[in-house]
C-alpha positions as CSV (number, residue, x, y, z in Angstrom):
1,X,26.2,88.2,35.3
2,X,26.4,84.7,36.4
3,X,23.9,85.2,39.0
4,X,21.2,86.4,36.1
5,X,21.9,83.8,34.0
6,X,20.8,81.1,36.5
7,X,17.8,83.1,37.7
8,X,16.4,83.0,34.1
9,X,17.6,78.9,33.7
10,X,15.6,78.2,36.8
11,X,12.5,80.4,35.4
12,X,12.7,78.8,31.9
13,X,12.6,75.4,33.9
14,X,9.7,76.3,36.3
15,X,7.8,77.5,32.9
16,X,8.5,74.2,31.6
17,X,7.6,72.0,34.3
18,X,4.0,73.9,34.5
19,X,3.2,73.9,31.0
20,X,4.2,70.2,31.2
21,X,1.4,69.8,33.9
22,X,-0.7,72.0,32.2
23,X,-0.7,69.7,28.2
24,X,-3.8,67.5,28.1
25,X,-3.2,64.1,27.7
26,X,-2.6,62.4,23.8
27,X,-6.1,60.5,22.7
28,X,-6.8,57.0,23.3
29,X,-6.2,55.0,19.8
30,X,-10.1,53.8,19.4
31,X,-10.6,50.4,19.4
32,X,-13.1,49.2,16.1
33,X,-16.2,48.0,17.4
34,X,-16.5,44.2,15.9
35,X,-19.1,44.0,13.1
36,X,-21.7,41.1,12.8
37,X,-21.2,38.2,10.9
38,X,-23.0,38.9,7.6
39,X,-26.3,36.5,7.1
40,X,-25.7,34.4,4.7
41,X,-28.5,35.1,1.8
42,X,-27.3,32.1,-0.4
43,X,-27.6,28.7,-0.3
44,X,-26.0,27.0,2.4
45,X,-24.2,23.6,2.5
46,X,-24.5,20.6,5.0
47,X,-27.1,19.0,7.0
48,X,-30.0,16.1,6.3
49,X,-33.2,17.0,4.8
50,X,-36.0,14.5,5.6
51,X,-39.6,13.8,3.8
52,X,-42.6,12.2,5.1
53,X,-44.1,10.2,2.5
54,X,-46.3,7.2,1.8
55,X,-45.5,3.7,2.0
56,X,-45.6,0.8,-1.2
57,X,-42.0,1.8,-3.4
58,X,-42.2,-0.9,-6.5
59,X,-39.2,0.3,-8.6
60,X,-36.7,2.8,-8.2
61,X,-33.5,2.0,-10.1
62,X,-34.9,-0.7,-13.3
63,X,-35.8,1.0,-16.6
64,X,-39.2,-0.5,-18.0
65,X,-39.8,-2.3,-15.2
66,X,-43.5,-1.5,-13.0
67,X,-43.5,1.3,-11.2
68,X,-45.6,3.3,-7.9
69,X,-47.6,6.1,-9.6
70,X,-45.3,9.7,-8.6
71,X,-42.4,6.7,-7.8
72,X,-40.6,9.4,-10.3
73,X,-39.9,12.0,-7.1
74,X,-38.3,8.8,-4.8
75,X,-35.7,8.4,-7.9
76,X,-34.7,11.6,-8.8
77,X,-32.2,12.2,-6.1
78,X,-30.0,9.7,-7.5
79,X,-31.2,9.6,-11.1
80,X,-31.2,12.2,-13.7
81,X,-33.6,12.0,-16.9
82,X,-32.2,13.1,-20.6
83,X,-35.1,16.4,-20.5
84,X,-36.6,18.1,-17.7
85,X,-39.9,19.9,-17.6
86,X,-39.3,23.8,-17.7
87,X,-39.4,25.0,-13.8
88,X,-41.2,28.4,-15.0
89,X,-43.8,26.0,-15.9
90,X,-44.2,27.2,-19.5
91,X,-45.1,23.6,-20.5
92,X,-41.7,23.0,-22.9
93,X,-38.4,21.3,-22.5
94,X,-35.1,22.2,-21.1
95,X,-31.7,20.1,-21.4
96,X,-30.8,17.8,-18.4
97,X,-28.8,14.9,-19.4
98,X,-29.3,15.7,-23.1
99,X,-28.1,19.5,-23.9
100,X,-30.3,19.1,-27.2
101,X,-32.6,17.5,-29.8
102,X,-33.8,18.2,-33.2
103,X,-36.7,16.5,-35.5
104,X,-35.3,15.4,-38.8
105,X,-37.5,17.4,-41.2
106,X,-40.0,14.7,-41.5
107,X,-40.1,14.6,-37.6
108,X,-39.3,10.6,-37.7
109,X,-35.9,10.5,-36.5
110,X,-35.1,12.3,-32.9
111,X,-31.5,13.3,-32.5
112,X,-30.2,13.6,-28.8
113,X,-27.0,15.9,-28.0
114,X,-25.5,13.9,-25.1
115,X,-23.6,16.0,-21.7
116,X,-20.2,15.2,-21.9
117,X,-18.1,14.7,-18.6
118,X,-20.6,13.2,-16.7
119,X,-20.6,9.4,-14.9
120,X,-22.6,7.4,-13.2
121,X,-22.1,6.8,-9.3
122,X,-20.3,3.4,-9.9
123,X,-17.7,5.1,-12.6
124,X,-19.3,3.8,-15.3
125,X,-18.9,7.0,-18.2
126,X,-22.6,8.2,-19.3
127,X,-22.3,8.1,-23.5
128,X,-24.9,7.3,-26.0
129,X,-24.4,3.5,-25.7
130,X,-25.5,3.3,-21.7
131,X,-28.7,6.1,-23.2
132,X,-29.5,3.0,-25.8
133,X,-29.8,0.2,-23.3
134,X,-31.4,2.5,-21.0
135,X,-34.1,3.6,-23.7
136,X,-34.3,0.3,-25.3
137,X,-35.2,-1.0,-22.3
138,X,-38.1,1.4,-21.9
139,X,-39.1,0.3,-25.2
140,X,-39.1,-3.6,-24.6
141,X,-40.9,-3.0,-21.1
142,X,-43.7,-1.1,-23.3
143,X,-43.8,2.3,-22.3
144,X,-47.0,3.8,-23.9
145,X,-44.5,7.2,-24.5
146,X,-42.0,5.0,-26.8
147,X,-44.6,3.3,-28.5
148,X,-43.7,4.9,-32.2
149,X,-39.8,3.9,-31.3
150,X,-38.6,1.2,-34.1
151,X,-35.0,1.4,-32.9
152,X,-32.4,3.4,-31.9
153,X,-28.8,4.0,-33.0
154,X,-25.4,5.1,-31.9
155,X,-23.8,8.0,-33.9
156,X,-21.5,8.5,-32.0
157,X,-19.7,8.6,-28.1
158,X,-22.0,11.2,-27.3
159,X,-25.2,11.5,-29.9
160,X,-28.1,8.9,-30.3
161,X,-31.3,8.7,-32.9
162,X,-34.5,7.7,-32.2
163,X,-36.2,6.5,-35.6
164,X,-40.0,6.3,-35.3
165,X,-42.6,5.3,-37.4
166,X,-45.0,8.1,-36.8
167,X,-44.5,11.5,-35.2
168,X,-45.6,11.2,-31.6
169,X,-45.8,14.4,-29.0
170,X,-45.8,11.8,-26.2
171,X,-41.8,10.9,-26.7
172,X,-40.5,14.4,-25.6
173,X,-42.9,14.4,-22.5
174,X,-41.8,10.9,-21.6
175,X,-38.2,11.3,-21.7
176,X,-38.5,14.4,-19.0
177,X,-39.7,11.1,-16.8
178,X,-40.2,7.6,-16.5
179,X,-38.9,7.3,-20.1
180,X,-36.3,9.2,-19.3
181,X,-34.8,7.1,-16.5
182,X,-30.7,6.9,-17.2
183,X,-29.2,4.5,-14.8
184,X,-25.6,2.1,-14.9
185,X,-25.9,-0.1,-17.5
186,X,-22.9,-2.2,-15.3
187,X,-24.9,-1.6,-12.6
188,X,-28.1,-3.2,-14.3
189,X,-26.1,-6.2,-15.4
190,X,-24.0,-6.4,-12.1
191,X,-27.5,-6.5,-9.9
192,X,-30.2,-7.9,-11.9
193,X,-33.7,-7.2,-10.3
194,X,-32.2,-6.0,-7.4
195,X,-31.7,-3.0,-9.3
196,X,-35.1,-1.9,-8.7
197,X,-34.2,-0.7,-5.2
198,X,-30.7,0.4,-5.9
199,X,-30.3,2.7,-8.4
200,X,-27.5,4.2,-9.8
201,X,-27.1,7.1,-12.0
202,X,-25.8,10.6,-12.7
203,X,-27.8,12.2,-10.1
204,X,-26.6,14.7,-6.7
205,X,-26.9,11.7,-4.2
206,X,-25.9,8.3,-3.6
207,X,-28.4,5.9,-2.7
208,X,-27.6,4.3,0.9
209,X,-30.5,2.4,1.8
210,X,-34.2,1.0,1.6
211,X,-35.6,-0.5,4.0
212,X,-38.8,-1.4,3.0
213,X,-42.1,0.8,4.5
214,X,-39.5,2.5,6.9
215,X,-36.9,4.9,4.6
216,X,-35.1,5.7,1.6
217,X,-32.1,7.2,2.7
218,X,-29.4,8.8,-0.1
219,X,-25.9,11.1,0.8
220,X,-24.3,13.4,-1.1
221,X,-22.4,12.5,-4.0
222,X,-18.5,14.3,-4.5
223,X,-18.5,13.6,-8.4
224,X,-21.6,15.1,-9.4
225,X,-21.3,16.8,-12.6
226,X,-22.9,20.0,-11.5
227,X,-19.8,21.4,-9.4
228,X,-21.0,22.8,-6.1
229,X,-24.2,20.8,-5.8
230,X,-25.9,19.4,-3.7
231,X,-25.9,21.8,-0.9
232,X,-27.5,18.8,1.3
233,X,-25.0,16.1,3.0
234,X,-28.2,13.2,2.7
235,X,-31.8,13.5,1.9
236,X,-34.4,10.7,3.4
237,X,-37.6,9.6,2.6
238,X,-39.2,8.5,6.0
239,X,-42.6,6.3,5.0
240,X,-45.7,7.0,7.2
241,X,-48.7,5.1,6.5
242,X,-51.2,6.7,8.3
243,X,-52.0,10.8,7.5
244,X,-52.0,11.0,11.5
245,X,-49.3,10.1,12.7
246,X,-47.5,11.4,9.6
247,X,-48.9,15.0,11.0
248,X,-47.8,14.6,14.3
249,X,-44.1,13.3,13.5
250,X,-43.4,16.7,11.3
251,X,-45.3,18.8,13.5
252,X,-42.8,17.1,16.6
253,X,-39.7,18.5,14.0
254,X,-39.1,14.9,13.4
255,X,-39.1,15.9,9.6
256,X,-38.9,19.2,7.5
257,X,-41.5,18.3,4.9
258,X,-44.6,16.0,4.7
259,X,-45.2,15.2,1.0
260,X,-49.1,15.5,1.3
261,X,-51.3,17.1,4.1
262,X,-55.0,16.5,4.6
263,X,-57.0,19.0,3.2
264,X,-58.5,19.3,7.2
265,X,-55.0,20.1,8.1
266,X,-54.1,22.9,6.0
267,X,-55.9,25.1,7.8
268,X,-54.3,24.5,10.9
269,X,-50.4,24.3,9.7
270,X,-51.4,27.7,7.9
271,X,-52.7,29.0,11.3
272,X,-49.0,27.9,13.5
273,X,-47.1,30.7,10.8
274,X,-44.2,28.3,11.0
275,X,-44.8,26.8,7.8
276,X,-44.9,27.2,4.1
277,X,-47.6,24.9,1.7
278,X,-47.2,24.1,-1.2
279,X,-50.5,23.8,-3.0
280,X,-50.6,20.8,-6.5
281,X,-54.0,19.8,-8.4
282,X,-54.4,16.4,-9.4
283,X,-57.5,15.8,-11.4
284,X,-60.4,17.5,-13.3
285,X,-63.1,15.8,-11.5
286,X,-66.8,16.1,-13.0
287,X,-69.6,14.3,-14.6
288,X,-70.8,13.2,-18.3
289,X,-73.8,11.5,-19.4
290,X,-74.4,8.9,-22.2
291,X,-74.4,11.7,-25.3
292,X,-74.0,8.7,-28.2
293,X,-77.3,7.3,-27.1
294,X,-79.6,8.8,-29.8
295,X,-82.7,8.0,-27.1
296,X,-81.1,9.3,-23.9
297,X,-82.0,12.9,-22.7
298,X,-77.9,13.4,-22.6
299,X,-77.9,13.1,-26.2
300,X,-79.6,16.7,-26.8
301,X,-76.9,19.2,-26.4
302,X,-79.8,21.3,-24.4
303,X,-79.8,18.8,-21.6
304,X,-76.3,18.8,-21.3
305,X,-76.0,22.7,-21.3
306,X,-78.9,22.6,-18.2
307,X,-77.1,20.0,-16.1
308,X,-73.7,22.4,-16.6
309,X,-75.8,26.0,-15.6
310,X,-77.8,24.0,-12.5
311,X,-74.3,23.3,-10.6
312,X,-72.9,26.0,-8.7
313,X,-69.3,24.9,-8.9
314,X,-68.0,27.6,-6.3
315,X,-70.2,26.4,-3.4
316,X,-69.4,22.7,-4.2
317,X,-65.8,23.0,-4.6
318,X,-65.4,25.3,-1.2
319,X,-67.5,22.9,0.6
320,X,-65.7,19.7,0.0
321,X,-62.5,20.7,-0.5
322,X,-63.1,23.2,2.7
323,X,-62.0,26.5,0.8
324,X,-58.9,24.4,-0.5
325,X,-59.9,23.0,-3.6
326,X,-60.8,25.1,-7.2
327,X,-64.2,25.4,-9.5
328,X,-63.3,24.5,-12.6
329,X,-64.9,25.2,-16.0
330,X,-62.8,23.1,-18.7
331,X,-60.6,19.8,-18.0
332,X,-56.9,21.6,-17.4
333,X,-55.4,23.1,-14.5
334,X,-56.2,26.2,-13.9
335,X,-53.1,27.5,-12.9
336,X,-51.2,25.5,-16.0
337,X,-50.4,26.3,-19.4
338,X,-53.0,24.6,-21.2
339,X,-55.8,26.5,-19.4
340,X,-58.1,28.6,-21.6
341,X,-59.1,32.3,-20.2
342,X,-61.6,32.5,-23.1
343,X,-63.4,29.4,-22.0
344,X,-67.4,31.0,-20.8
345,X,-68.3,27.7,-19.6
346,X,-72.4,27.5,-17.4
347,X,-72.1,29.9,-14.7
348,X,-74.6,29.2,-12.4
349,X,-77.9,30.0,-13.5
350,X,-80.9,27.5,-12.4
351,X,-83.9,29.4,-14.3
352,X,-81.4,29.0,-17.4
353,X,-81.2,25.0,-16.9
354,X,-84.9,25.1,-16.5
355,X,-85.5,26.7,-19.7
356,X,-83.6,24.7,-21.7
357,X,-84.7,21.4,-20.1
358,X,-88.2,22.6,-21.2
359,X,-87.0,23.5,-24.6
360,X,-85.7,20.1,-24.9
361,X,-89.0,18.9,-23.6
362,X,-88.4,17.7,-20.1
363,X,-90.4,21.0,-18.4
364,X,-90.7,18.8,-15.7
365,X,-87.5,17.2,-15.2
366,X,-86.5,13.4,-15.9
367,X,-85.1,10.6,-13.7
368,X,-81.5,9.6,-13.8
369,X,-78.5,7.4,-11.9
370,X,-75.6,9.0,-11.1
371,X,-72.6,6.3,-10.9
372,X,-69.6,7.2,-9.6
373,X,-66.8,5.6,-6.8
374,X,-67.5,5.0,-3.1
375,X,-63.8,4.5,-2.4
376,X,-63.2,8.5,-3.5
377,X,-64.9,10.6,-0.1
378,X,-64.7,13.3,-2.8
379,X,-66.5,12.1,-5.1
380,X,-69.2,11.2,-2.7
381,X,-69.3,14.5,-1.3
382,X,-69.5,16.3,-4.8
383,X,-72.4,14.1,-6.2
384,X,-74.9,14.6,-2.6
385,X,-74.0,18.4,-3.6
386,X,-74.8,17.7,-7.1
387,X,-78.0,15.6,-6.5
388,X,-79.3,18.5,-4.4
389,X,-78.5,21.3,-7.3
390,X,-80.7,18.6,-10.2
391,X,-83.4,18.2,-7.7
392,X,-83.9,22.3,-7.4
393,X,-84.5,22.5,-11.5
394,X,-86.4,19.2,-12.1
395,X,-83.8,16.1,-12.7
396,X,-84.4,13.1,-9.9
397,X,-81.0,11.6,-9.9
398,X,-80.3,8.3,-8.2
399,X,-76.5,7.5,-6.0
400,X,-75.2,4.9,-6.9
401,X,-71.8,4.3,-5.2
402,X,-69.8,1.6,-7.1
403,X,-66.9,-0.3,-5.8
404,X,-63.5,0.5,-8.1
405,X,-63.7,-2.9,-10.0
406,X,-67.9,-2.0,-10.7
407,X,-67.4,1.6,-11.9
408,X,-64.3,0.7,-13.8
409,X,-66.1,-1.9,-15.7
410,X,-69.2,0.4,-16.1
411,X,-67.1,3.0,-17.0
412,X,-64.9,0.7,-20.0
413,X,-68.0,-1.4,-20.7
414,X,-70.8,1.7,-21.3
415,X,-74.0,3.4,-19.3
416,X,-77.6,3.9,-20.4
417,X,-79.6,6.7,-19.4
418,X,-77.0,7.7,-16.7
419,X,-74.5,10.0,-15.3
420,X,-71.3,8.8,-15.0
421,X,-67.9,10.2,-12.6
422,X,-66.0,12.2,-15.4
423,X,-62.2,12.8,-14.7
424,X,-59.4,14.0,-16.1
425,X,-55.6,13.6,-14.6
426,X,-54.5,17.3,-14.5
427,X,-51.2,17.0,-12.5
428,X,-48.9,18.9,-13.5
429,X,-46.1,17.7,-15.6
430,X,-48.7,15.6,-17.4
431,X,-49.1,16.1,-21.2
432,X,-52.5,17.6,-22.0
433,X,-52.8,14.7,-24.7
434,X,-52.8,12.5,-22.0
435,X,-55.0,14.4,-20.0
436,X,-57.7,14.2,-23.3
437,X,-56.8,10.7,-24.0
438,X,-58.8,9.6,-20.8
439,X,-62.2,10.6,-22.1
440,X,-61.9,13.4,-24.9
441,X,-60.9,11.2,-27.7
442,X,-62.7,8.3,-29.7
443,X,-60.3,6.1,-28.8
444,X,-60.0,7.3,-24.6
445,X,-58.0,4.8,-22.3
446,X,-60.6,4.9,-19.8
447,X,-63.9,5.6,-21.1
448,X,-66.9,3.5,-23.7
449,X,-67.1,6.4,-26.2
450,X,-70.2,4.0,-27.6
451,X,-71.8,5.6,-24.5
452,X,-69.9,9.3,-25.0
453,X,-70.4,11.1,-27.6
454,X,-67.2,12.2,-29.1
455,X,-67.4,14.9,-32.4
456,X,-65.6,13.9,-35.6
457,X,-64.3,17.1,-36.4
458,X,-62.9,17.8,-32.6
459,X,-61.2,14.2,-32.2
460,X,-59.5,15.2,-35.9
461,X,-58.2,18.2,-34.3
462,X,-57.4,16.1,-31.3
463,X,-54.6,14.1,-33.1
464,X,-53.3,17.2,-34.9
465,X,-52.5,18.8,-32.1
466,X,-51.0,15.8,-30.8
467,X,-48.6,16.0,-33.7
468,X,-47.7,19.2,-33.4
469,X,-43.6,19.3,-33.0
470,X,-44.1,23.1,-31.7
471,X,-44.7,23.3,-27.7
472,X,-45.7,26.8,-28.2
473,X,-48.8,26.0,-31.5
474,X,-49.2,22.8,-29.9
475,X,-50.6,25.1,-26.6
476,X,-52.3,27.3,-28.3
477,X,-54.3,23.9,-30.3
478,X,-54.9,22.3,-27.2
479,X,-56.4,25.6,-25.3
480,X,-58.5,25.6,-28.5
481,X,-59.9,21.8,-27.6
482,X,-61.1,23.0,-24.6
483,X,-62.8,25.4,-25.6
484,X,-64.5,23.3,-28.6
485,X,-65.2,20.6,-25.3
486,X,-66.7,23.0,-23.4
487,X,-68.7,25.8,-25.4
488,X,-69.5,24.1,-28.5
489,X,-70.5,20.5,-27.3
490,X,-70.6,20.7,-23.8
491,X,-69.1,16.9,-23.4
492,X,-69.0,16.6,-19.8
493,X,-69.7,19.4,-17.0
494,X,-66.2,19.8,-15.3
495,X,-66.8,20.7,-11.5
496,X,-64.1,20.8,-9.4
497,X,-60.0,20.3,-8.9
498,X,-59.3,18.7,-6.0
499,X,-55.7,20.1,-4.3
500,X,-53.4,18.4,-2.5
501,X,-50.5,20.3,-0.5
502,X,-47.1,20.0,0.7
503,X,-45.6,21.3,3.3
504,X,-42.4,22.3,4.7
505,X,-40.6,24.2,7.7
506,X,-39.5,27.6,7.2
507,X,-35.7,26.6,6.8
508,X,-36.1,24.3,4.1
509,X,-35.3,26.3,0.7
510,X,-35.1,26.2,-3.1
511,X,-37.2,23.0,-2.5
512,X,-39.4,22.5,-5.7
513,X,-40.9,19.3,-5.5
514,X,-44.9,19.2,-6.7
515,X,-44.0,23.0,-7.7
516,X,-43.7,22.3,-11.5
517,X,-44.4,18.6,-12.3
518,X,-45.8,15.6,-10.3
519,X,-43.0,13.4,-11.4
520,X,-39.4,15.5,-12.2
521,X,-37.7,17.8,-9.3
522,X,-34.1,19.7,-8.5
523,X,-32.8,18.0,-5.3
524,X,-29.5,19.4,-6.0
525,X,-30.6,23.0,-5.7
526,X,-32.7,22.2,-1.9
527,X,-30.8,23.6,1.0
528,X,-31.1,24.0,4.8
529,X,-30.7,27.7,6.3
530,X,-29.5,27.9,9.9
């Protein structure tokens, strides 16, 4: 019995020993494989953005004091402005260092809503005192925007008035820019003049140094009031002279953005597929004859309607601005709010202009002078166009190629019997009275209406819509000039915008300088991606 009982222990253990051999092997744990690092998709912080820009700074930190024309973008990193231009480029208003403002009901006070929280770079606390000596120097250095401004007053830490003595559109627009200018009153009284090239304000950056026709250099400021901002650790201005060697530096990488490209160059950055342009108008450019002379042909609305229908705008406008620039119909940018859709404007139509010069009783044409400036290689280029497209329906016009000082003072002092270079500044950013005001209005800044004929009933409607306190009517009246300019007296014959571009590497982001205004930007909201 013993015997058996071992015989079936030493089976049992043979059995288990071969099932043992027999048991597959447990499964490996699985080791994760490691995931990507996510790409970022939001803004990223750190490194140095640089800008190639021209030359010839005058004042970038003094209120009132002279200024480079667009001097507005080399400020902005350091210095905020109480309004800023809408980014969506609707043409109002939206709160920067002011959160509001309201018109009394008479609209001749202004009330300004102050930011609380908020200092300058040398700890000095932004409050409606430091927005009085600001403004009040803008007023005292005669800022055409503040004209209407009798005096402001404190009421209290953090709300100022602005009492005028007439309602003027012009003081909104200017205080989203040069009027607008809030720097360190401590600052101001601490440097003097040399404040004008080291400014101090509210803004994302710190201004480090200028060295004059070389850089503008600014770093990132820790106490900005916008928490987060600026993605950038400094931002530079690097001043090139000549469009060249400008090119060649930011094609080398030297820099991520040149401020203005050659319209002969577009074509080639647009070719590498390396970088993005940014495409800006700056003027209405076009010609106008001496309407208010009862004895010259321009004075018969007839002539004026022929010269508009012998010009083909298209070919002239993709000829000298090589496919770059736009044919224009009315003075406002056609791409900005102002524009009118509904303007018809003089398409192209020689056998019209011919039958209306011989219903005003030139069937054979007239002679004329054409005066414009030899400094522009535009406006050169548009007026041998132009001379050609006069010559096909009868009109002999004569070049004459002024110096800047000559036309000016032809242009201020008055023409007889001649065409004259007609412009309007259609940057945007810039108020569409302002764009009138230069030679749409009785009283134009640059213009002899003695020589221009300027209607009674349209410059009426000209200074109502400059009253109007609503952006939105205020539009709508001004798209309604144009078209009373354009259709119903023909006042000048607009031709051709002329488009300068920006442009950038592909890493640069969020940059909107030129996008929405000539003069106001967001440096804090530009970022590099890696």
């Amino acid at each position: 019995m013993i015997y058996f009982i071992l015989v079936l222990s030493l089976l049992a253990s043979v059995l288990a020993i071969s099932c043992a051999k027999q048991a597959p092997a447990p499964a490996p744990t699985p080791v994760p494989t490691p995931k990507p690092a996510p790409t970022p998709t939001g803004p990223q912080s750190g490194g140095i953005l640089k800008i190639i820009a021209p030359p010839g700074l005058t004042n970038i930190g003094y209120p009132g004091k002279a200024y480079t024309a667009g001097g507005t973008q080399y400020v902005r990193p350091a210095v905020e402005f109480l309004l800023s231009f809408d980014p969506k480029g609707t043409g109002n208003y939206v709160p920067q260092l002011a959160t509001g403002w309201q018109w009394s009901s008479d609209y001749l006070h202004l009330t300004l809503t102050l930011r609380q929280g908020v200092k300058f770079q040398d700890g000095t606390d932004f409050n409606a005192e430091a927005v009085k000596y600001n403004l009040d120097l803008q007023r005292v250095g005669a800022r055409a925007e503040l004209k209407s401004v009798t005096s402001i007053d404190v009421i209290d830490n953090y709300t100022v008035r602005l009492n005028l003595s007439s309602y003027s559109s012009a003081v909104l627009q200017g205080l989203c820019s040069l009027c607008g200018w809030i720097v360190s009153p401590t600052g101001l009284k601490t440097m003097g003049d040399d404040a004008q090239y080291r400014p101090i304000g509210t803004g994302p950056f710190k201004f480090v140094s200028y060295d004059r026709d070389i850089s503008l250099k600014f770093a990132k400021w820790d106490g900005y009031w916008q928490k987060g901002k600026p993605y950038l650790d400094n931002l530079e201005f690097v001043f090139i002279k000549d469009p060249v060697t400008q090119l060649v530096s930011f094609k080398a990488g030297e820099e991520q953005v040149i401020k203005s490209v050659n319209t002969k160059d577009v074509a080639d950055l647009q070719a590498a597929g390396k970088y993005n342009l940014v495409s800006y108008p700056s003027a209405a450019m076009g010609m106008a004859g001496d309407s208010a002379h009862p004895s010259s042909p321009f004075a018969d609305i007839r002539v004026r309607r022929a010269l508009a229908y012998a010009i083909d705008n298209e070919a002239i406008a993709k000829a000298v601005g090589l496919g770059m620039y736009k044919a224009i119909n009315q003075p406002f940018d056609p791409s900005g709010p102002y524009y009118n859709p509904k303007v018809v404007g003089y398409p192209y139509n020689p056998q019209k202009a011919k039958q209306l010069l011989a219903d005003a009783g030139y069937p054979n044409g007239f002679d004329t002078t054409i005066i414009f400036e030899s400094t522009n290689s535009d406006e050169v280029s548009m007026f041998s166009a132009v001379q050609g497209y006069l010559s096909a329906v009868g009109i002999k016009a004569k070049l004459d190629a002024a110096d800047a000082g000559r036309f000016l003072q032809v242009a201020s002092g008055g023409w007889n019997n001649h065409l004259i270079y007609h412009w309007a500044p259609i940057a945007r950013g810039v108020p569409p009275a302002t764009t009138l005001n230069n030679g749409f209005i009785k009283k134009a800044s640059r213009y002899d209406t003695k020589s221009l004929w300027i209607p009674d009933d349209y410059d009426a409607k000209y200074w109502v819509a400059t009253g109007e306190p609503d952006p939105v009517k205020a539009t709508a009246m001004f798209q309604d000039l144009s078209k009373i300019i354009i259709d119903d007296y023909c006042l000048s014959v607009p031709i051709m915008a002329p488009f300068s571009y920006l442009a950038k590497t592909q890493n640069v982001k969020d940059l909107d300088m030129l996008v929405y205004a000539m003069s106001e930007w967001l440096p804090e909201n530009a970022w590099l991606s890696k």
